[in-house]
N, C-alpha and C positions, 0 to 999 in steps of 0.2 A: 118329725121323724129324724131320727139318724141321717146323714149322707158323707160318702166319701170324697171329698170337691176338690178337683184344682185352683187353688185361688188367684196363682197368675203363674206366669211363663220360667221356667226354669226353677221351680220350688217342688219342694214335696206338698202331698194332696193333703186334706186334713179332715179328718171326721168331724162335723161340726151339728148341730139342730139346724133344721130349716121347716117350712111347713108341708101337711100334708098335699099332694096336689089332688085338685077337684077337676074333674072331667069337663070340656067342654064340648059342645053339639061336636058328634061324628066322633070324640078322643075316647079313649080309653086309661084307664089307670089298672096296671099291671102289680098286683104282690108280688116280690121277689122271691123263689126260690133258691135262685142261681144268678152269679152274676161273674163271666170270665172276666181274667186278669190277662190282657192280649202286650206282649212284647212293644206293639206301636205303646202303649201307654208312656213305657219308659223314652219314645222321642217326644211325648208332650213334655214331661216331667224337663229333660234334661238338654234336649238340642236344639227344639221352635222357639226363635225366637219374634216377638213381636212382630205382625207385618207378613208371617210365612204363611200361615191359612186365613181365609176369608172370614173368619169367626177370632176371639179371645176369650179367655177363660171371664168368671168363674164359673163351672159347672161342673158337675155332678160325674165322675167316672164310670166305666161300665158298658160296652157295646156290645158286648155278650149275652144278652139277656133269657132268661126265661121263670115261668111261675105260676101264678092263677088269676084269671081275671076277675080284679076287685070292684071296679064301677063302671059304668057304662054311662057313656052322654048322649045326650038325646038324638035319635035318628041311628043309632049304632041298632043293625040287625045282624044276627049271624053268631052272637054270640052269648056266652051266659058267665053269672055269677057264678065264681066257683070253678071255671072249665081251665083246665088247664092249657096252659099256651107257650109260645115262641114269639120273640119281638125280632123281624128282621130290619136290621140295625143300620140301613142308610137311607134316609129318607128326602125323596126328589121331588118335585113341584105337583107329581099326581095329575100331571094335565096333558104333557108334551107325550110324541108315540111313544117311546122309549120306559117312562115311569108306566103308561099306560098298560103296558105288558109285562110291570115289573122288573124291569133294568133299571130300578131307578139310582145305582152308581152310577151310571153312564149316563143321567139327566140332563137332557138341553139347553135346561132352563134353571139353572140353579138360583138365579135369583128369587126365582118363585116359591123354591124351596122353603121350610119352617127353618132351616139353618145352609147357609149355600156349601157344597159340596159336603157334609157332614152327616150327623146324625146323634140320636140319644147317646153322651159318653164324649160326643166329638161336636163339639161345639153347645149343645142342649144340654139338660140334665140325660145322665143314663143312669144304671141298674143298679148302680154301686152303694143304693139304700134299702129302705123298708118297702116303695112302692116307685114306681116311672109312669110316668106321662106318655102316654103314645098319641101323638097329636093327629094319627087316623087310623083309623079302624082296621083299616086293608094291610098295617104293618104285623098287626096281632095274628097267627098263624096258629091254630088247633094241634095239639101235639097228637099223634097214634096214641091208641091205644099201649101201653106197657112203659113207655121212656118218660122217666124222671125230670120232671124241672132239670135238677141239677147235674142229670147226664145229659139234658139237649142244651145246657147253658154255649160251652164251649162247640157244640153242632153249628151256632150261627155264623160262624166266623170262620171258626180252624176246622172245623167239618163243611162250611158252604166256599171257603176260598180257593181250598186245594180240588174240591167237586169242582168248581166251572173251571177251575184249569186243566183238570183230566178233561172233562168231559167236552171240550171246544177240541181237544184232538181224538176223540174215539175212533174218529174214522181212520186214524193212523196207528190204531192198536188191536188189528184182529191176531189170530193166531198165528206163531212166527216171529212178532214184532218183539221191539223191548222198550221200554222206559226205564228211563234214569231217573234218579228221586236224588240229588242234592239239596244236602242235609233234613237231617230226621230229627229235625227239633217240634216244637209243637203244633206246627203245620204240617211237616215234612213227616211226621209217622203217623199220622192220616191218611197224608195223600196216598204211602204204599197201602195202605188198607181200600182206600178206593179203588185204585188202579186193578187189587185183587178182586174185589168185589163187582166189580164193571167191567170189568176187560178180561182178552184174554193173556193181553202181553207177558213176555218176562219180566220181573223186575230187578234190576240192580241198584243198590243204595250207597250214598257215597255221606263221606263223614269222616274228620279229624277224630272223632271220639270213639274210641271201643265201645265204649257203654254204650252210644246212641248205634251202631251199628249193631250189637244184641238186640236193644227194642227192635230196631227193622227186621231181623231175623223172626222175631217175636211175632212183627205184625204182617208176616208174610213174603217178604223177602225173598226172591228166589238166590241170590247173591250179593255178597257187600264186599266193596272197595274202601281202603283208608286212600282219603286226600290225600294227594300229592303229585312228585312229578311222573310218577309214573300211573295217575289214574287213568288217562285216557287211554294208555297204550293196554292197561288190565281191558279198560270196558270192548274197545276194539276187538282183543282177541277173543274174547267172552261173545263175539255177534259175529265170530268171522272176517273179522276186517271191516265189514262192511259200517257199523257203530250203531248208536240208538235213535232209533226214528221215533221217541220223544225225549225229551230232556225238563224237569222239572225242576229251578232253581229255586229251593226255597229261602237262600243266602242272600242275593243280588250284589255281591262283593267282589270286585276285578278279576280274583282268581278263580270263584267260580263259572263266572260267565264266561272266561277264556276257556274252562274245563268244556262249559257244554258246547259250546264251539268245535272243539276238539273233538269231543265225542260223538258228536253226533253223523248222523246220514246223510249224505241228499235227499233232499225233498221232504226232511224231517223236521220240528218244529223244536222250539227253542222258547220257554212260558219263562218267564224271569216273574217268582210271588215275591220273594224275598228282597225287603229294600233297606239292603246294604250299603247302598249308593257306586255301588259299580258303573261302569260302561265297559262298553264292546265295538272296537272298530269294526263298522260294517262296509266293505267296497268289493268290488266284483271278483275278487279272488282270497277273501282274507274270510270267507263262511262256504260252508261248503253250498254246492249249486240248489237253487230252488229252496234254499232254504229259508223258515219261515222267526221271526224272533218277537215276540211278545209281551208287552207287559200285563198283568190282568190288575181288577182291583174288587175283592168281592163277589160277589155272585148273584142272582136273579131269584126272584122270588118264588119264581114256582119251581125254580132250582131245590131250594130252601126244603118244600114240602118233599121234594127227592129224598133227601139228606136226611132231612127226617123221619120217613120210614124205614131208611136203611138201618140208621140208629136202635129205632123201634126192632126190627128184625136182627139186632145183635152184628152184624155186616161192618158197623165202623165205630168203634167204642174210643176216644180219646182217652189217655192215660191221664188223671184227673187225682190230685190234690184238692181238696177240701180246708178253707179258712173262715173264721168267724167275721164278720165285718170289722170287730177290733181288731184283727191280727190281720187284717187288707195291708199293709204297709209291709209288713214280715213276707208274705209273697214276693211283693213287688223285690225286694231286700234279697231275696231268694233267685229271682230270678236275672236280676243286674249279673249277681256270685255267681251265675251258672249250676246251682245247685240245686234245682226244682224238680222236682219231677214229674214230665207230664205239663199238663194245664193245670194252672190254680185256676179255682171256682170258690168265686166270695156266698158263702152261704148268711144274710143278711137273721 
């Protein structure tokens, strides 16, 4: 089969022939559908160097996946030929509490892991061919009834990252409330569609770009601020002085994290998705009080099955681009330029 692979650290990926993979007891082999094109891609491609993750290439791009299940290995129940599915894309040792319930980004035990802190795309082969390896059964996820492979492709990732960072603050979002959503890039205009969909908050979205400030209008928006020196002072008087008791950075870039700082409540929360490679001094007078700051990384598996019905019921639809597996590289080329629109979705 076809794949699209990284073949080492700071090169471009390159479609090459490789073999088909065969299932072994408990695995699964996945058809591809869909396979997103996720922005981390571009720091394997151009910033990790050797020695930075616990893995090295060559393998297989693609941690977005979704499609129909093509083989089953022995002992695999619960599933069928032909059913269509969801690959949730970090995969943890399956043993320690944590995987056990399906966290398995936050796994204790990564060495136990099939690749340490990783997954298919990120250090394994991922999606970005004709068929993936899911080396256990319990990654494999049943899609609803109605959603496409290739609309639940981009759900595992930019639909399941921005969900567990809304949804770890829900309790700080009934009516009254507001959330902030910096930037509405292809995480960030999700997330205002969840926070619609799930909550009852305001929302305010913030963004350098016109354009991306329309999308957030688009996907529910109650209000948008353009970045700059005066965003905090907008969002401030938009809440009454008092500011946003959630803040969602989907950037993580110095000037945004100093914005949500700025913006925010007491006793309000502060989720940094975006890794920008910011920081933020934190000391007893430099955040406002009881305030809470966050990094997240992914989300949980039975998150996932959330995510996925919401998709299924029309609730959170990512803006999605469409690419042949020949034109994978044209994406990525597209998405360096700032010129994409939406999620690209490798359709293999």
């Amino acid at each position: 089969m076809r794949a699209l692979r990284l073949q080492e650290w700071k090169s471009e990926p390159e479609l090459v022939e490789v073999p088909d993979p065969t299932p072994g007891p408990g695995q699964v082999v996945v058809r591809i559908g869909g396979a997103g094109a996720c922005h981390s891609d571009l720091h394997l491609m151009d910033d990790f160097e050797p020695g930075a993750m616990p893995w090295n290439p060559p393998f297989t791009l693609g941690h977005e996946n979704s499609g129909w299940v093509h083989a089953l290995g022995d002992g695999v129940t619960g599933l069928s030929v032909g059913q269509p599915v969801a690959v949730f894309g970090p995969w943890g040792c399956g043993t320690c509490a944590r995987c056990r319930v399906g966290v398995d980004p936050y796994c204790e035990n990564p060495a136990g892991a099939p690749v340490p802190s990783g997954g298919g795309g990120l250090g394994l082969d991922g999606g970005m061919a004709e068929f993936e390896l899911v080396p256990d059964a319990r990654h494999v996820v049943p899609l609803p009834e109605g959603l496409d492979p290739v609309d639940a492709a981009p759900l595992t990732d930019a639909g399941l990252t921005p969900y567990h960072a809304v949804r770890r603050s829900w309790a700080k979002l009934p009516p009254g409330s507001t959330a902030v959503v910096i930037g509405v890039g292809g995480l960030g205009h999700v997330g205002v569609q969840i926070l619609k969909a799930t909550t009852a908050a305001r929302v305010i979205a913030v963004d350098t770009r016109a354009e991306a400030l329309r999308l957030a209008e688009e996907c529910g928006a109650d209000r948008t601020v353009m970045s700059g020196p005066t965003a905090a002072e907008e969002i401030r008087e938009a809440t009454g002085g008092r500011g946003a008791d959630v803040v969602l950075d989907f950037v993580g870039a110095d000037a945004t994290m100093a914005l949500g700082v700025a913006a925010a409540r007491t006793v309000g929360d502060l989720t940094i998705v975006g890794i920008g490679g910011g920081t933020v001094a934190v000391s007893f007078f430099s955040v406002p009080y009881e305030m809470s700051i966050a990094t997240t990384y992914w989300g949980s598996r039975p998150e996932l099955v959330e995510v996925l019905d919401l998709g299924a019921r029309g609730l959170i639809r990512p803006r999605t681009t469409t690419f042949a597996l020949d034109d994978a590289l044209d994406a990525y080329r597209q998405m360096r330029d700032g010129t994409l629109d939406g999620r690209a979705v490798i359709v293999p």
